[in-house]
C-alpha positions in Angstrom: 182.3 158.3 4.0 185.7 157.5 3.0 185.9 154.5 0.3 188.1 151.7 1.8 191.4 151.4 0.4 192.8 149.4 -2.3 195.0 147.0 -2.3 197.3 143.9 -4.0 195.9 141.3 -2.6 197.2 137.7 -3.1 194.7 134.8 -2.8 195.0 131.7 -2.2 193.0 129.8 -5.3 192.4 126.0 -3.9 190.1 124.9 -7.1 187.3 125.3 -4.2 184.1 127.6 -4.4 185.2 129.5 -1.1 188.4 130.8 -2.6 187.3 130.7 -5.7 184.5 133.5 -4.7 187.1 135.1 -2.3 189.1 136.2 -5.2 185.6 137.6 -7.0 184.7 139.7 -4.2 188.4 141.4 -3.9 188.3 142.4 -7.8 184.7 143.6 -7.5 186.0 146.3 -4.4 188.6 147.0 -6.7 191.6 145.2 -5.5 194.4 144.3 -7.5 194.2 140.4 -7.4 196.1 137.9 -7.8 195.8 134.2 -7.3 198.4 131.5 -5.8 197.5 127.7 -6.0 199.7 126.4 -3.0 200.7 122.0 -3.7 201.5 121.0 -0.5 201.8 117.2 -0.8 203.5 115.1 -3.8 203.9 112.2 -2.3 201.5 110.2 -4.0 200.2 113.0 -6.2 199.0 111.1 -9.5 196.4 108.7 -6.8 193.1 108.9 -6.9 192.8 110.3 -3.5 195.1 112.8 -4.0 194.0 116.0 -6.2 195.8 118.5 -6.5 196.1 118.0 -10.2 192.6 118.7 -10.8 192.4 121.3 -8.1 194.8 123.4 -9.7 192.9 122.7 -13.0 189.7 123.7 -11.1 191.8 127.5 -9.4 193.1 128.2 -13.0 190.0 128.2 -15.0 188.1 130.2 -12.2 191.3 132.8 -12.2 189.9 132.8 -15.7 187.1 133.4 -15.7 187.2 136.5 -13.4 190.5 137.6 -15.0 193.3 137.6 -12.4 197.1 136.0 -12.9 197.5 132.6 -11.4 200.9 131.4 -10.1 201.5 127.5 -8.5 203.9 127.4 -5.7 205.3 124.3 -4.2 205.3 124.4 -0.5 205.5 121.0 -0.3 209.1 120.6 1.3 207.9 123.1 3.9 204.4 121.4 4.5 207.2 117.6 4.9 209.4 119.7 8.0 206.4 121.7 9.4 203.5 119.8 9.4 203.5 116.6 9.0 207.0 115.6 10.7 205.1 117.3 13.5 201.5 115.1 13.0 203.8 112.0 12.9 205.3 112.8 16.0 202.0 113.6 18.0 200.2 110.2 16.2 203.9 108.3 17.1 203.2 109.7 21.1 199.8 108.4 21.3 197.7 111.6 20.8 195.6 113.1 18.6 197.2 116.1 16.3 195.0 118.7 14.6 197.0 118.9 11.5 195.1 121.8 10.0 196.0 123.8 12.7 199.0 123.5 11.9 199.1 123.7 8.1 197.6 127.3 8.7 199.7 128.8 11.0 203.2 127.5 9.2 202.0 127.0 5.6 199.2 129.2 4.6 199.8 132.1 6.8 203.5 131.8 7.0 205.5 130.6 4.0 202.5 131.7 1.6 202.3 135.1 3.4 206.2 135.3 2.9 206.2 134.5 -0.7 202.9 137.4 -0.8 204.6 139.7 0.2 208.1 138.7 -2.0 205.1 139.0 -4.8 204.4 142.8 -3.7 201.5 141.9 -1.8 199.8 144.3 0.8 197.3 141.6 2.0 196.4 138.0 1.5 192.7 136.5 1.4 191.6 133.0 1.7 188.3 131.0 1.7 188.1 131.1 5.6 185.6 131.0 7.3 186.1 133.6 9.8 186.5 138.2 9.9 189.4 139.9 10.8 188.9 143.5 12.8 191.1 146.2 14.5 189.6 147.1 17.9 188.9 150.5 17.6 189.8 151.2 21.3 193.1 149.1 21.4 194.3 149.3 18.2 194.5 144.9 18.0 193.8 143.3 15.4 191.0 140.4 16.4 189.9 136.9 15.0 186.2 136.8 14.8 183.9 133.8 14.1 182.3 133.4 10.5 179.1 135.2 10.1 177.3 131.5 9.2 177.8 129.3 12.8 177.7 125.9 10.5 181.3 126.5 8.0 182.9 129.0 10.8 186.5 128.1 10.9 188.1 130.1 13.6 189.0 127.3 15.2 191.4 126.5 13.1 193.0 130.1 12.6 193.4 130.5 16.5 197.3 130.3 16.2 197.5 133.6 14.1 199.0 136.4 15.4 198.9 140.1 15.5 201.2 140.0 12.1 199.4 137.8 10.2 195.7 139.1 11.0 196.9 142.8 10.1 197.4 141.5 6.5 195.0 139.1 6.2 191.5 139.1 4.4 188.3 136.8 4.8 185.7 138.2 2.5 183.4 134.6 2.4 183.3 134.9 6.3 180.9 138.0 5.6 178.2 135.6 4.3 176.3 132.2 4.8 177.8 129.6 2.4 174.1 129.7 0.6 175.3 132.7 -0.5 178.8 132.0 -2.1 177.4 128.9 -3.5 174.5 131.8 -5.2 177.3 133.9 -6.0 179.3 130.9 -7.6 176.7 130.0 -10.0 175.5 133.9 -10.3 178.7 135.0 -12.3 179.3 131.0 -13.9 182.2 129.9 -12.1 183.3 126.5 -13.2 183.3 125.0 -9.9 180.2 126.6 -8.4 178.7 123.2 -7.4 181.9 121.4 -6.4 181.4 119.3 -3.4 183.4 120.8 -0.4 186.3 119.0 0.5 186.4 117.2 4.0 189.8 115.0 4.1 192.3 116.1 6.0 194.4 118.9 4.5 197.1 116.9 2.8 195.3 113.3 3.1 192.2 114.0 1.5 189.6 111.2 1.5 191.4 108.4 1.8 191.2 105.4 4.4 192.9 106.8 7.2 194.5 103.8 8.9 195.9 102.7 5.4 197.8 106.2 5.5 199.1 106.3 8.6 200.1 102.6 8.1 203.1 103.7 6.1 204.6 106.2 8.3 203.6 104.8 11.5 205.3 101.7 13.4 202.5 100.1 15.1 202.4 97.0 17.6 199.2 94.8 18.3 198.0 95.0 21.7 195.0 94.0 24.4 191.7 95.4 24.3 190.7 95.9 27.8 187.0 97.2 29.2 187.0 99.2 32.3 186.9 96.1 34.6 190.0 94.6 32.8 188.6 92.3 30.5 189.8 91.7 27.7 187.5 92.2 24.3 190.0 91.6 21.1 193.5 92.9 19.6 193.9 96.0 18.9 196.3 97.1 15.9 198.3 99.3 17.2 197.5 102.5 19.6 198.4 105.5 16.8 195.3 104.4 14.7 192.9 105.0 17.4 191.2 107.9 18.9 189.5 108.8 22.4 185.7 108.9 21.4 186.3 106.2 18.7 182.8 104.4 18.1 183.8 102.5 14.5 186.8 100.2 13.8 187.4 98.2 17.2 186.9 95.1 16.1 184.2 94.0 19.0 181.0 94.7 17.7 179.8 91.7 18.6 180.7 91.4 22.0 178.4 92.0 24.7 178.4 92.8 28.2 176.5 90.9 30.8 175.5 93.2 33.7 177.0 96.5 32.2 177.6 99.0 34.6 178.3 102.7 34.4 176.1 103.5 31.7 175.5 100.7 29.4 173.5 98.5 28.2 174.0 95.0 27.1 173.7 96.4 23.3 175.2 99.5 24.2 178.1 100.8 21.3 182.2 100.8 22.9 184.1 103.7 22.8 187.8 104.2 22.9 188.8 106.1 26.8 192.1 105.1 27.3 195.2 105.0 25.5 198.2 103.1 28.3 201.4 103.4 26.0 203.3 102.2 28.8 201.4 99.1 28.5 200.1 99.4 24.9 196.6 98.6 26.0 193.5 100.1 24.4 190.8 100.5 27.3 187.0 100.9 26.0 183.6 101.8 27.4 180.2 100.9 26.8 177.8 103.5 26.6 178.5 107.5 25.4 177.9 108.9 28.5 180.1 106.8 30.2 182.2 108.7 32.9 185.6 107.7 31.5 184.1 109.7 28.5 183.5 112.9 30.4 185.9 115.5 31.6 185.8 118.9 33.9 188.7 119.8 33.2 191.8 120.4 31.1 195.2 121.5 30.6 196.5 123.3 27.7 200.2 123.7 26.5 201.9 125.0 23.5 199.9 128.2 23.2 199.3 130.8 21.2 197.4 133.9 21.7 195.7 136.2 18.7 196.3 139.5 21.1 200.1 138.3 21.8 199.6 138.0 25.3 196.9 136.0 27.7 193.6 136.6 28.3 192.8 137.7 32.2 191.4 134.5 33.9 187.5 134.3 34.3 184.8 133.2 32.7 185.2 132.7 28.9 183.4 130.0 26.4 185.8 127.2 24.7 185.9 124.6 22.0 187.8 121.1 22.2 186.8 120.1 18.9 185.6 121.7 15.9 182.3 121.8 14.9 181.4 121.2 19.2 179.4 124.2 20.4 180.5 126.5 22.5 181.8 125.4 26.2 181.4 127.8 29.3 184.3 127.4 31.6 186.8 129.4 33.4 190.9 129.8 32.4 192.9 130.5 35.0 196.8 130.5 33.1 199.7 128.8 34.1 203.1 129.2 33.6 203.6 127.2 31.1 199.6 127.1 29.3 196.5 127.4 30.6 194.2 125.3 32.8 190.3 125.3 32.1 187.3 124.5 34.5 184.0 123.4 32.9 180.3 123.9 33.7 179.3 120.5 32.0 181.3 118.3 31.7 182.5 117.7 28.4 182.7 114.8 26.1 186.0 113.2 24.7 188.1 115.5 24.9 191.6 114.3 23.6 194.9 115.0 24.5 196.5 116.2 21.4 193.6 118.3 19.9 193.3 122.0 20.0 191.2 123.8 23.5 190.5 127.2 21.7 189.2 130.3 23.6 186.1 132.5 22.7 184.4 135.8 24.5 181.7 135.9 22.5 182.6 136.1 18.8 186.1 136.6 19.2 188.5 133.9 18.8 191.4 134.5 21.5 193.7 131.9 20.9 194.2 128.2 22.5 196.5 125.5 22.8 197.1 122.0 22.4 195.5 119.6 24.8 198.2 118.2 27.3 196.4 116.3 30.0 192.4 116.2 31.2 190.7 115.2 34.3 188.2 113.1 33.5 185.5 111.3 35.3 187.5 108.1 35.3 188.5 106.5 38.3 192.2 105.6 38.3 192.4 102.2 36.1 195.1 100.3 38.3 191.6 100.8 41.4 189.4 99.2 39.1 188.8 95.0 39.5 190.0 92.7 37.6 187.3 90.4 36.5 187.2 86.8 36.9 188.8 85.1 33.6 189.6 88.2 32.2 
């Protein structure tokens, strides 16, 4: 057998076990490793929500500890024009932007692959989630799913291309995070029990609505049910979500008589956002049909193989974390439509519609429109002293 080859290897150190383990398993195959801590936000850097202060504490003592060179980059005027000028935009439209989609395809596997490779870099590794292969019979390079079905993070990485996976390594998507967290505390890294981080990339864990409330202008509207009754004030469409359960404001009403699919103490869920008429429209019950959808079209794509799948039968998410959906693509000139076998819950214009044959991630786009179960609203009565 011929030993693998050796390369420099730059990895991204977040302060985080996954990364932090990364980097451990590149030096033990005998890479030459070195770690970059990448600051994407300074906005409010010195609040308590945001950490990358400590987090960069957190990447230098573990590049330490296994005995690599540590360098912190700012990317943080990149991440402004990139990212979040782009999530403000989506948020300002009404939908529902996937910002850590984004932040990997133009931050960490565009301007940190670029400055890598400045650095002298052959490959860069992060704490993914996910495997990279080359397809022995075509010669592509292919996303895979991570090995443990509860972290994998493909999902997020559909939007890289043949490029970036040819120089990109994900050593933890090999294991089961049991096992990183065993390997963590096996050779005493620092942060081997740090919790893992769930915020939103450049957000972190604060209130949400509070955020977005600086950016975002927002203007009061109706609450409406799906007979046109109106339930309370909503504060502005951007700060809402289809699916929605917490937040509305109208806990405490109830519905006499509920029909499709509720209940009199059944929860509301956001189904409609009319910008046109800045109304909020809600549902009681989760399987209520203006919940459910056969269908979808997606735009704005991106394919791992740089071209489309054939149509047919494939398997897709809408969500992260949702299992996998059979369906059929059939493309279109401008995206891609898919057909469902179930019909599948929330799914939001906005978020990501991401492709699978099995393990391998194909690519996806961004969710433009959806045909849902709901009956057109304007066909719907108006109920009396609504």
């Amino acid at each position: 057998m011929t030993a693998s080859p050796k390369h420099r290897v730059v990895v991204g150190l977040s302060g985080g076990v996954d990364s932090a383990v990364t980097a451990y398993l590149l030096k033990q195959q005998g890479h030459e490793v070195v770690g970059i801590f990448m600051k994407n936000w300074e906005d409010d850097d010195d609040s308590e929500y945001c950490s990358s202060n400590v987090d960069f504490v957190d990447a230098a003592a573990v590049a330490d500890v296994i005995g690599i060179e540590i360098e912190h980059v700012n990317f943080a005027a990149d991440y402004k024009d990139r990212v979040f000028a782009e999530f403000l935009r989506e948020y300002q439209a009404g939908r529902t932007p996937n910002p850590d989609v984004l932040c990997n395809a133009e931050i960490k596997f565009k301007a940190f692959l670029d400055h890598a490779m400045r650095l002298g870099a052959e490959k860069i590794a992060t704490g993914h989630y996910a495997r990279v292969r080359q397809n022995a019979q075509t010669g592509l390079f292919e996303l895979l799913k991570g090995l443990d079905p509860s972290k994998d993070q493909s999902y997020f990485l559909h939007r890289l291309n043949q490029a970036q996976l040819s120089k990109t390594m994900f050593p933890v998507g090999e294991l089961h995070k049991t096992e990183v967290r065993r390997i963590a505390e096996e050779i005493g890294l620092p942060n081997a029990k740090k919790k893992d981080s769930t915020g939103i990339c450049f957000i972190g864990e604060r209130p949400f609505r509070e955020f977005l409330n600086r950016y975002i202008s927002h203007a009061p509207g109706p609450i409406l049910d799906d007979r046109g009754r109106k339930l309370g004030q909503h504060v502005g469409l951007s700060f809402y979500t289809l699916g929605q359960r917490q937040g509305l404001g109208i806990g405490g009403v109830k519905e006499k008589g509920a029909q499709r699919g509720g209940g009199a103490h059944e929860p509301w869920f956001v189904a409609r956002k009319d910008l046109e008429k800045n109304t909020l429209r809600v549902v009681q019950g989760h399987d209520h049909p203006w919940l459910l959808s056969h269908s979808l079209v997606a735009q704005d794509v991106s394919w791992c193989a740089g071209q489309p799948p054939g149509p047919g039968a494939y398997a897709a998410k809408t969500r992260y974390r949702q299992q996998d959906a059979a369906c059929t693509l059939k493309n279109t000139p401008d995206g891609f439509a898919l057909q469902f076998a179930d019909a599948q819950w929330a799914v939001t214009p906005g978020q990501s519609a991401v492709l699978y044959d099995g393990d391998v991630c194909l690519g996806g786009g961004v969710i433009a429109a959806v045909d849902s179960l709901q009956p057109a609203v304007d066909a719907m009565p108006a109920a009396a002293g609504g």
